[in-house]
N, C-alpha and C positions, 0 to 999 in steps of 0.2 A: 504493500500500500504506500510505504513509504515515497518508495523508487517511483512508483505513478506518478504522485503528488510531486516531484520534482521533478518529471519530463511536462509535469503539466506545466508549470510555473516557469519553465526553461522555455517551454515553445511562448507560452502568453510574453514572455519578456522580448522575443524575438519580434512576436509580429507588433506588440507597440515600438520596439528601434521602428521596424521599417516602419511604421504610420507614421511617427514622428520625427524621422531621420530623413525621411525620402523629400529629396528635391523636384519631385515628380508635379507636376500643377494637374488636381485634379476635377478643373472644372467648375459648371456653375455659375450661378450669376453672382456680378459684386453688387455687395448694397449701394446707391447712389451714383452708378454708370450702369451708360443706357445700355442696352444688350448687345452683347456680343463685344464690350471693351472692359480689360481688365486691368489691375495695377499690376505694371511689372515686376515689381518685386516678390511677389506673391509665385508669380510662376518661375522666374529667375531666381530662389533666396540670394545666392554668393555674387549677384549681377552689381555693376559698382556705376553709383548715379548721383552727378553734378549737374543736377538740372540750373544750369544757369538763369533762365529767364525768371526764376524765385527770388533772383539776390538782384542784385548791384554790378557782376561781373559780367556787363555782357555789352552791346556795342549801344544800347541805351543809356549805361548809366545808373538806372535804377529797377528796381522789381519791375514785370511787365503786367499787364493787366489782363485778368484772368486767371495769372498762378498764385492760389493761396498756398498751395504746401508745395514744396520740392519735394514732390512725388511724380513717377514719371509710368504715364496711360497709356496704353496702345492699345489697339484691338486685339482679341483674342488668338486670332488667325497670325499676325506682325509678333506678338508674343511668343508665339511657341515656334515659331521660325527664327526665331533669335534663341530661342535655348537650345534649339538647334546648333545653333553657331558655338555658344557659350560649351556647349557639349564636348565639343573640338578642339577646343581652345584650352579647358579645364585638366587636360593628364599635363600639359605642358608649362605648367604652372603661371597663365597666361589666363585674363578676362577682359570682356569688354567691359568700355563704359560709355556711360547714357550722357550726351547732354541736354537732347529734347527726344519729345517723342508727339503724343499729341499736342497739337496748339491750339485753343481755342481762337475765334475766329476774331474775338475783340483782343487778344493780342496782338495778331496782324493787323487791325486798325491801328492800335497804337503805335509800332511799326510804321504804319503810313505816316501819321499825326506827327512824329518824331522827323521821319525824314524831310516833310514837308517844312520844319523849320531850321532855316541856313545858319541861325544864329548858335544851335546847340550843337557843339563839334567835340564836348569834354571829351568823349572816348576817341579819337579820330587817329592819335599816335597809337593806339594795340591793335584796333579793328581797321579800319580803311585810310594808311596815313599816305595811299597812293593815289586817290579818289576821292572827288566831293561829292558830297553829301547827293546833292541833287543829278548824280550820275549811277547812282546806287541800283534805282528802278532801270535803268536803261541796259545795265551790264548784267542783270538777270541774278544781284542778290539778294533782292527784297522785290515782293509780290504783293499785290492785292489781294490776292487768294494764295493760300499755300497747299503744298498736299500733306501737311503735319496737321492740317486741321480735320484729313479723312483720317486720320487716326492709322494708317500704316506707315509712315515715314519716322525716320528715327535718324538720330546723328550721334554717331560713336565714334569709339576710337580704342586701342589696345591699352593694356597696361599689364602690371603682373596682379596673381593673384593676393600676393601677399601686400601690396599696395597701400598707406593709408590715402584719406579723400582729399587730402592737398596735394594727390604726388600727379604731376601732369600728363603722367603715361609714358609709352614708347614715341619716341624723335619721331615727330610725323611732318618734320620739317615748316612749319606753320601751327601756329594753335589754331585753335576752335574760333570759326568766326571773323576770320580774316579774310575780308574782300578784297582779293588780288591775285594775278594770276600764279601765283605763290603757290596758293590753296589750290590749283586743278589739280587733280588724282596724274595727271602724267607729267606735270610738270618738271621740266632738265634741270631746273634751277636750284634745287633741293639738292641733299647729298644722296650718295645710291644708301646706305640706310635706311633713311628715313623712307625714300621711294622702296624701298623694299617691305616697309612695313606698311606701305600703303597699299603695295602688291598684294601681302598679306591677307590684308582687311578684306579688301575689294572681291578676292579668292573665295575668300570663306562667304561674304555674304553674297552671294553672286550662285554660290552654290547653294544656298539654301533660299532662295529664291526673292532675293531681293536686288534692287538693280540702281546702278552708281547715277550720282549726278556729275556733269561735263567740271562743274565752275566747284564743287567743292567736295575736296575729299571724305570727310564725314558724314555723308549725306545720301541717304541709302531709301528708297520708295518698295514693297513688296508687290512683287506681280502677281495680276489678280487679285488686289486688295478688294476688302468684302463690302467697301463703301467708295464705289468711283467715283461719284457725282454729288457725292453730302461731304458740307463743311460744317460741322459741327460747333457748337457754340457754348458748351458746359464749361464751368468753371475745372481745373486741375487742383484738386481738394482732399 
């Protein structure tokens, strides 16, 4: 009786590790997104996320509008296609990291409202000190419409696993959000490094079926996203 009672207690212990251990995302809707979008972290746990547009660190200046928490949303379908990637990336002690994912639509307003005034250029030496302002819309890196607001676009980058949240990642030759031809994924001007870690990226997320943009490295749309035509407007909470 004894011996039972302790394969019992030995299996029960096993399968709560795997409930509680597993990184597996098992679905369901989240409370407070619409259907079919989920918080990435939930289905990524070890996934490593700077959503910029919550702070002060991004080519505005200040928090954007729309993002109350630096929690970063994608649709369900852009989620599990990323831990896909994450999957791959995980034995080689290597992850991505988030700096957007969905955008609500009245942050791209803001976006507008911003670009629209010549006189606000605080950030212009980190983000575009090759470009003015009012050239921004014309060079294709700021939109009236985005496709961060159908909720499968995402903008990453590698780092190590072991990583903390101030560490900037792997040399991607450019940071996050640099308007300049610096930033295009083939860029000669970069060291082979960096362009080899863009190669990287570009690799993996390409094979899991998401697809580069021309003007910036980070910047990834999934094909076949399950909302082509809807820009969505919920706050990031």
């Amino acid at each position: 009786m004894e011996i039972k009672k302790t394969l019992f207690l030995r299996r029960l212990c096993f399968a709560l590790a795997c409930l509680f251990g597993t990184t597996a995302w098992g679905g369901g809707q989240e409370p407070g997104l619409p259907t079919g979008f989920v918080y990435l972290d939930r289905v990524i746990p070890d996934i490593k996320i700077e959503l910029r547009y919550a702070t002060a660190h991004n080519f505005v200046g200040r928090p954007i509008d729309g993002y109350l928490r630096p929690r970063c949303i994608l649709t369900e379908k852009a989620a599990l296609a990323l831990k896909a990637v994450q999957d791959e990336l995980r034995p080689f002690g290597l992850s991505l990291k988030v700096f957007d994912g969905y955008r609500p639509q009245r942050a791209v307003e803001h976006f507008v409202r911003w670009a629209e005034d010549p006189r606000d250029t605080r950030m212009q030496g980190e983000f575009y000190p090759e470009l003015g302002k009012e050239n921004l819309f014309k060079e294709g890196y700021i939109a009236a419409k985005s496709s961060h607001s159908r909720g499968s676009t995402v903008d990453v980058t590698l780092t190590a696993s072991a990583a903390g949240p101030s560490d900037p990642g792997l040399d991607m030759g450019s940071g996050f959000d640099l308007f300049a031809p610096k930033s295009w994924p083939d860029s000669p001007s970069v060291p082979a490094a960096a362009r080899a870690h863009r190669l990287l990226l570009r690799q993996l997320m390409q094979k899991h079926g998401f697809a580069p943009y021309a003007r910036e490295w980070w910047h990834f749309t999934l094909d076949n996203e399950p909302f082509p035509t809807t820009f969505f407007d919920f706050p990031v909470h």
